[in-house]
C-alpha positions as CSV (number, residue, x, y, z in Angstrom):
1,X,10.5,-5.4,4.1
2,X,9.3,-2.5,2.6
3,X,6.3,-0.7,4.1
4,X,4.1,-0.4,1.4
5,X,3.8,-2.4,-2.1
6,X,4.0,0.2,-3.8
7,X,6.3,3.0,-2.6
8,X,5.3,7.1,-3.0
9,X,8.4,6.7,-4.9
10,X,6.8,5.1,-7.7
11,X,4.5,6.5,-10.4
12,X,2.0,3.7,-9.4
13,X,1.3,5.7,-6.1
14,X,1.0,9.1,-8.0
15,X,-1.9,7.0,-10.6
16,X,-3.3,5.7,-7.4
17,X,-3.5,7.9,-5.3
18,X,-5.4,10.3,-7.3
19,X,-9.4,10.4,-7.3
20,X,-9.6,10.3,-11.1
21,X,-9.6,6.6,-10.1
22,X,-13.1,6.8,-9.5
23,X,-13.9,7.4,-13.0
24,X,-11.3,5.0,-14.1
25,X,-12.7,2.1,-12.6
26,X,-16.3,2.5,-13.4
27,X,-14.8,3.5,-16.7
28,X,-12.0,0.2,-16.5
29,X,-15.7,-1.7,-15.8
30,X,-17.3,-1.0,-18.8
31,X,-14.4,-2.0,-21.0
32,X,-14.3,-5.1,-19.5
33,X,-17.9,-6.3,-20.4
34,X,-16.8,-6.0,-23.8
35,X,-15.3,-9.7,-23.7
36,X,-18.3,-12.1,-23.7
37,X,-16.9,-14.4,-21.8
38,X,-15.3,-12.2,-19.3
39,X,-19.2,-10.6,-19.2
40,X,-20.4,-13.8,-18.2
41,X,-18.6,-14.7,-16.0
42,X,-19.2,-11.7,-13.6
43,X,-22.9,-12.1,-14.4
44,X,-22.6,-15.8,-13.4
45,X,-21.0,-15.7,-10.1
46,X,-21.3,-12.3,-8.3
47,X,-24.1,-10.1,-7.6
48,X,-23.4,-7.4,-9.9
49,X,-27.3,-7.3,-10.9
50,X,-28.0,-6.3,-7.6
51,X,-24.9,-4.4,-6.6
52,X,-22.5,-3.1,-9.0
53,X,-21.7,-0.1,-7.1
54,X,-19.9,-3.0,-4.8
55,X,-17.9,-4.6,-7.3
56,X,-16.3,-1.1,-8.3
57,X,-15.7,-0.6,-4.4
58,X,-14.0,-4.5,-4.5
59,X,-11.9,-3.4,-6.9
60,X,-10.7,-1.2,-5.4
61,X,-10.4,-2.1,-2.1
62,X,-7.9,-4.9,-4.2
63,X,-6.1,-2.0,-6.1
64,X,-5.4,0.1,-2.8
65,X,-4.1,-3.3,-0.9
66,X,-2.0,-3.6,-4.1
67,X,-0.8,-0.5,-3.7
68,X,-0.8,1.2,0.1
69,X,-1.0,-2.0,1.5
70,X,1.9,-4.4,2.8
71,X,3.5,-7.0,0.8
72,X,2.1,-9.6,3.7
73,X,-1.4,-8.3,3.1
74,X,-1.5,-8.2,-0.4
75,X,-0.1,-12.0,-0.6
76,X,-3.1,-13.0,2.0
77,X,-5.6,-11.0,0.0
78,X,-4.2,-12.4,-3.5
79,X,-4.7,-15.5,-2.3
80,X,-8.0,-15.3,-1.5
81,X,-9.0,-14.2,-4.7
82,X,-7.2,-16.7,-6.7
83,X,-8.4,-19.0,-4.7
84,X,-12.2,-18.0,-5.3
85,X,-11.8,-17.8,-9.6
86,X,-10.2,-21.6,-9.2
87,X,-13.1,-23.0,-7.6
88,X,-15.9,-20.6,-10.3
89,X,-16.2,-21.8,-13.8
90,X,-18.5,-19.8,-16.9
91,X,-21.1,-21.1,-19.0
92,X,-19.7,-19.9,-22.3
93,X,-23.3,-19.3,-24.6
94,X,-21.2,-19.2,-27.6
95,X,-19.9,-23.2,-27.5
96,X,-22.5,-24.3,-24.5
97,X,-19.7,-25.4,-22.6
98,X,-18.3,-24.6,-18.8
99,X,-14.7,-23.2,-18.4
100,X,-12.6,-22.3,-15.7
101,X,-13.0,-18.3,-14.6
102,X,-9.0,-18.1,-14.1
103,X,-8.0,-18.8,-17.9
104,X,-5.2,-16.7,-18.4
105,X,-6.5,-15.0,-21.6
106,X,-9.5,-13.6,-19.2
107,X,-7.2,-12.8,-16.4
108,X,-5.0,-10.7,-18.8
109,X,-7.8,-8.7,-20.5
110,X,-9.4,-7.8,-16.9
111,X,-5.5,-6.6,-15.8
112,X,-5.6,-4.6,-19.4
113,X,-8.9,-3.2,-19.5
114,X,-8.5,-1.5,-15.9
115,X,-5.0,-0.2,-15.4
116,X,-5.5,1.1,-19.1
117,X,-8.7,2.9,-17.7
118,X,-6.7,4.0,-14.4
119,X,-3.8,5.7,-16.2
120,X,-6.0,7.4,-19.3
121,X,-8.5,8.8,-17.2
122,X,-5.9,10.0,-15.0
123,X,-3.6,11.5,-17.7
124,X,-6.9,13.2,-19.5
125,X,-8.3,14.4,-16.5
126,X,-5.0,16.4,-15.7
127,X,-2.6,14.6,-13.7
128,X,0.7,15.4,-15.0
129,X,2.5,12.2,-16.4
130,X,5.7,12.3,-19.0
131,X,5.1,9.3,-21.6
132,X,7.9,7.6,-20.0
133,X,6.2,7.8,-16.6
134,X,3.4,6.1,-18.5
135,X,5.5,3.7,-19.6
136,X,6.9,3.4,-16.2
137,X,3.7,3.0,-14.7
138,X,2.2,0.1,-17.2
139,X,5.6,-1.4,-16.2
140,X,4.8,-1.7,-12.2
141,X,1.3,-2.5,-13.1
142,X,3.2,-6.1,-14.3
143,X,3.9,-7.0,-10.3
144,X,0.2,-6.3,-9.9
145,X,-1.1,-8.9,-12.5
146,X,0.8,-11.3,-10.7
147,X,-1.6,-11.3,-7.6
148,X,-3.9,-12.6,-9.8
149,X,-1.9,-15.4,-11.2
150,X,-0.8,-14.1,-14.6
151,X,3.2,-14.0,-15.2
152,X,4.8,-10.4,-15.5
153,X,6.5,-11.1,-18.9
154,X,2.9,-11.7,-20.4
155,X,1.4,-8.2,-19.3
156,X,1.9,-5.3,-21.7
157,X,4.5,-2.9,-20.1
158,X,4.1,0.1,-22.1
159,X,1.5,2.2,-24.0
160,X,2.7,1.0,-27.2
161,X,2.3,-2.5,-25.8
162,X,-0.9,-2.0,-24.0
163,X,-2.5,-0.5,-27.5
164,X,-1.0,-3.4,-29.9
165,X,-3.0,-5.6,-27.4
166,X,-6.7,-3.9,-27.8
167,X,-6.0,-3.6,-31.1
168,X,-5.2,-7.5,-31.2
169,X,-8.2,-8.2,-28.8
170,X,-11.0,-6.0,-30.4
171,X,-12.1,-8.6,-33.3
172,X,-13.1,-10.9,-30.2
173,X,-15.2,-7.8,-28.3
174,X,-18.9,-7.4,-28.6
175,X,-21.9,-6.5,-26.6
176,X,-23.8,-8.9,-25.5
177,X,-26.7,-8.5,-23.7
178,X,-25.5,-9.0,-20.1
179,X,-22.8,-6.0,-21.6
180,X,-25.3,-3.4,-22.0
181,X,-27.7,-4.2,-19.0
182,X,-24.1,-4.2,-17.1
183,X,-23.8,-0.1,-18.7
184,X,-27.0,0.7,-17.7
185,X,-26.7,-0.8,-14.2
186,X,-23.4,1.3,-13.7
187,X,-25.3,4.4,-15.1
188,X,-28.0,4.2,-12.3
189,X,-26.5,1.4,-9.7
190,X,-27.8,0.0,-6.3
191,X,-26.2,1.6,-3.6
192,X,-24.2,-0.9,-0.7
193,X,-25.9,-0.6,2.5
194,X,-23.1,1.8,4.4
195,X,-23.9,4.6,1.5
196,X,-27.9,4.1,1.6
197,X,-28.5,7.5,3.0
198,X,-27.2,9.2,-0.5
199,X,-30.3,7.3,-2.2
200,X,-32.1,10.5,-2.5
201,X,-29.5,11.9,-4.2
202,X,-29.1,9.2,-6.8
203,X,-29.9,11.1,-9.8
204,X,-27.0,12.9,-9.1
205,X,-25.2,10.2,-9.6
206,X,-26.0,9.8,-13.6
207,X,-23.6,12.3,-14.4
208,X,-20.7,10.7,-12.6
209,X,-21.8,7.5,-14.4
210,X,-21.9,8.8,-18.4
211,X,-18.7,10.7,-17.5
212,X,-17.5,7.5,-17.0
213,X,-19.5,5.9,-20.1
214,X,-17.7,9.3,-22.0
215,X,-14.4,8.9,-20.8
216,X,-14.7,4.7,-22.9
217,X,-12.3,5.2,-26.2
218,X,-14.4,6.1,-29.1
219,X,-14.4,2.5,-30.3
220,X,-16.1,1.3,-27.3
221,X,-18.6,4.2,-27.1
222,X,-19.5,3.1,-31.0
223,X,-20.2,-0.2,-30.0
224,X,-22.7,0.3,-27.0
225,X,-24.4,3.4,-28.3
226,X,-26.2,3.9,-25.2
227,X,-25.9,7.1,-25.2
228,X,-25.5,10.3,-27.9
229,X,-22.3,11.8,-28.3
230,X,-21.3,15.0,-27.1
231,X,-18.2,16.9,-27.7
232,X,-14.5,15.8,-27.0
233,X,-13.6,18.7,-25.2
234,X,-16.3,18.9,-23.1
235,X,-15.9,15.7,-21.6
236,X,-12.3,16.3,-21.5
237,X,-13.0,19.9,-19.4
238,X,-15.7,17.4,-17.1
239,X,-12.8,14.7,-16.1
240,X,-10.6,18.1,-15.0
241,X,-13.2,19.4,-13.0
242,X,-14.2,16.6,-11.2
243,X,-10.5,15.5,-10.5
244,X,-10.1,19.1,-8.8
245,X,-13.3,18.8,-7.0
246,X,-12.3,14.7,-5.3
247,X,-8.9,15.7,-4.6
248,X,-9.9,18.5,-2.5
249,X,-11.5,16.3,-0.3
250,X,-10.2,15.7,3.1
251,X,-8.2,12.2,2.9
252,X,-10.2,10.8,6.3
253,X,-13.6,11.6,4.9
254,X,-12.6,9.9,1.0
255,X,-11.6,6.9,2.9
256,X,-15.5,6.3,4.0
257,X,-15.6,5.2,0.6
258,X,-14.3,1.9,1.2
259,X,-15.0,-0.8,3.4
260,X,-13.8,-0.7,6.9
261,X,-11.7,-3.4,6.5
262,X,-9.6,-1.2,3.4
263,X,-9.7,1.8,5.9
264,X,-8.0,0.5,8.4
265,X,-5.1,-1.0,5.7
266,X,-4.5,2.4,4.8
267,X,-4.5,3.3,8.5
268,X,-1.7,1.2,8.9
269,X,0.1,2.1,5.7
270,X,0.3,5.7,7.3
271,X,2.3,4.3,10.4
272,X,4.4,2.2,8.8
273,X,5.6,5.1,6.7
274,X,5.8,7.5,9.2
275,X,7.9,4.8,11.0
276,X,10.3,4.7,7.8
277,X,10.8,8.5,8.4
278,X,8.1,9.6,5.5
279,X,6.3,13.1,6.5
280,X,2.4,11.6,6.8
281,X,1.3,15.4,7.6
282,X,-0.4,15.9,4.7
283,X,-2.1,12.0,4.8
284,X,-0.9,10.0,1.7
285,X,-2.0,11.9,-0.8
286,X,0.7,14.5,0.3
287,X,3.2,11.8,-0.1
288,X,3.3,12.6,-3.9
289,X,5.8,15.3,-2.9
290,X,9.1,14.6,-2.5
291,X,10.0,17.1,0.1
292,X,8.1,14.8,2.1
293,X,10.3,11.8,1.2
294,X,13.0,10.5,3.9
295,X,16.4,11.7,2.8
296,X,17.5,8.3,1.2
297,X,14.4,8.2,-0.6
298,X,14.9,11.3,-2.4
299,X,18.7,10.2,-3.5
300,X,17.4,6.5,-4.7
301,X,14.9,8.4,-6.3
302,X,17.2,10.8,-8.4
């Protein structure tokens, strides 16, 4: 049994492990509000009014168990969650009729919308990806969607795949209401209780947030106009800075980020690898380095 789902190996850990993910999945948020129905059925059964700052940190508790986490986590987890969107269902205000949160179509633009985010923010921001690596990484991403009950062959595996889907999808995309107020929420969120001491800080916090509103492809930023346009490059030279700023934060302090319960997962995932042989020195972030690998792991690797 391997000891993590996703092994350093893979170019899934190098996306993952990377704080440009932060901007990605505020970023993977926005783009997802562009599908009315997929809007409304956040806005219908969670508290994201109230607490979007904790969907973002949901997500990604989700993403890391996917990820650092054990295949026997991940299963219980992915359980749980498919469980919850089988029992939710969506008043659709286009036909005035109630549908089930799990359709597949929904399911699949979620999956698209925010590993898309993950591995453009991440390539823009600086992390240094061939295009086949991109490939590569859209390909793991397929395992993933599976968690959430969507079969591998129906997920884009590619970039040329993943764009011939939003360019399929976009005729159905629009902002509705709940759409925009979700933006403007994510531009100036509630804070989750264990990060209430940074509320005086907050209007730091709007730059993180239109970085992220920036970072949307220029299609999407044309459809909420929220905001005024500024410069390519400049956002570009932003997403660099603040990807060399995160990842020079200790690993131990980053992981207060999360929810206890996703700390101590990634806890775990460092013993298990350092079990396997894997040199956890540097925390998992220095796992991205091969010297670090177990021997065998560099040859399957080659």
């Amino acid at each position: 049994m391997p000891a993590t789902v996703q092994p350093p190996e893979s170019v899934t850990w190098r996306v993952h492990i990377d704080r440009s993910m932060w901007v990605g999945g505020v970023r993977g948020l926005m783009l997802q509000a562009l599908h009315p129905v997929a809007m409304w059925g956040v806005w219908q059964n969670s508290t994201f009014q109230e607490d979007p700052f904790g969907r973002l940190r949901r997500t990604a508790d989700f993403v890391g168990t996917a990820t650092f986490g054990s295949p026997e986590e991940i299963d219980a987890l992915a359980a749980r969650v498919r469980g919850i969107h089988r029992s939710l269902r969506i008043l659709n205000h286009d036909t005035g009729r109630r549908e089930r949160l799990d359709q597949p179509e929904l399911l699949l633009w979620v999956h698209c919308a925010e590993v898309y985010s993950y591995l453009e923010v991440a390539r823009r921001a600086g992390l240094p990806l061939t295009d086949a690596m991109a490939d590569r990484y859209l390909d793991e991403q397929r395992h993933t969607a599976t968690y959430v009950g969507l079969h591998a062959d129906e997920v884009p595996g590619s970039v040329a795949e993943m764009e011939a889907y939003f360019a399929e999808t976009r005729p159905v995309l629009r902002v509705t209401d709940e759409a925009r107020a979700a933006v403007r929420f994510l531009l100036w969120p509630n804070l989750p209780e264990n990060l209430r001491f940074l509320n005086a800080g907050k209007p730091g916090y709007f730059p993180f947030g239109a970085l992220c509103y920036y970072s949307l492809p220029d299609w999407a930023r044309a459809m909420y106009g929220i905001l005024p346009e500024v410069p390519r490059p400049a956002v570009t030279a932003a997403l660099r800075s603040f990807r060399l700023a995160m990842n020079s934060v200790p690993e131990r302090m980053h992981d207060y980020a999360f929810a206890k319960p996703t700390r101590d997962m990634l806890e775990r995932a460092r013993r298990r690898l350092a079990a396997e042989g894997y040199d956890v020195g540097r925390g998992l972030y220095g796992l991205r380095d091969p010297r670090r690998w177990p021997a065998r792991r560099k040859v399957a690797a080659a």
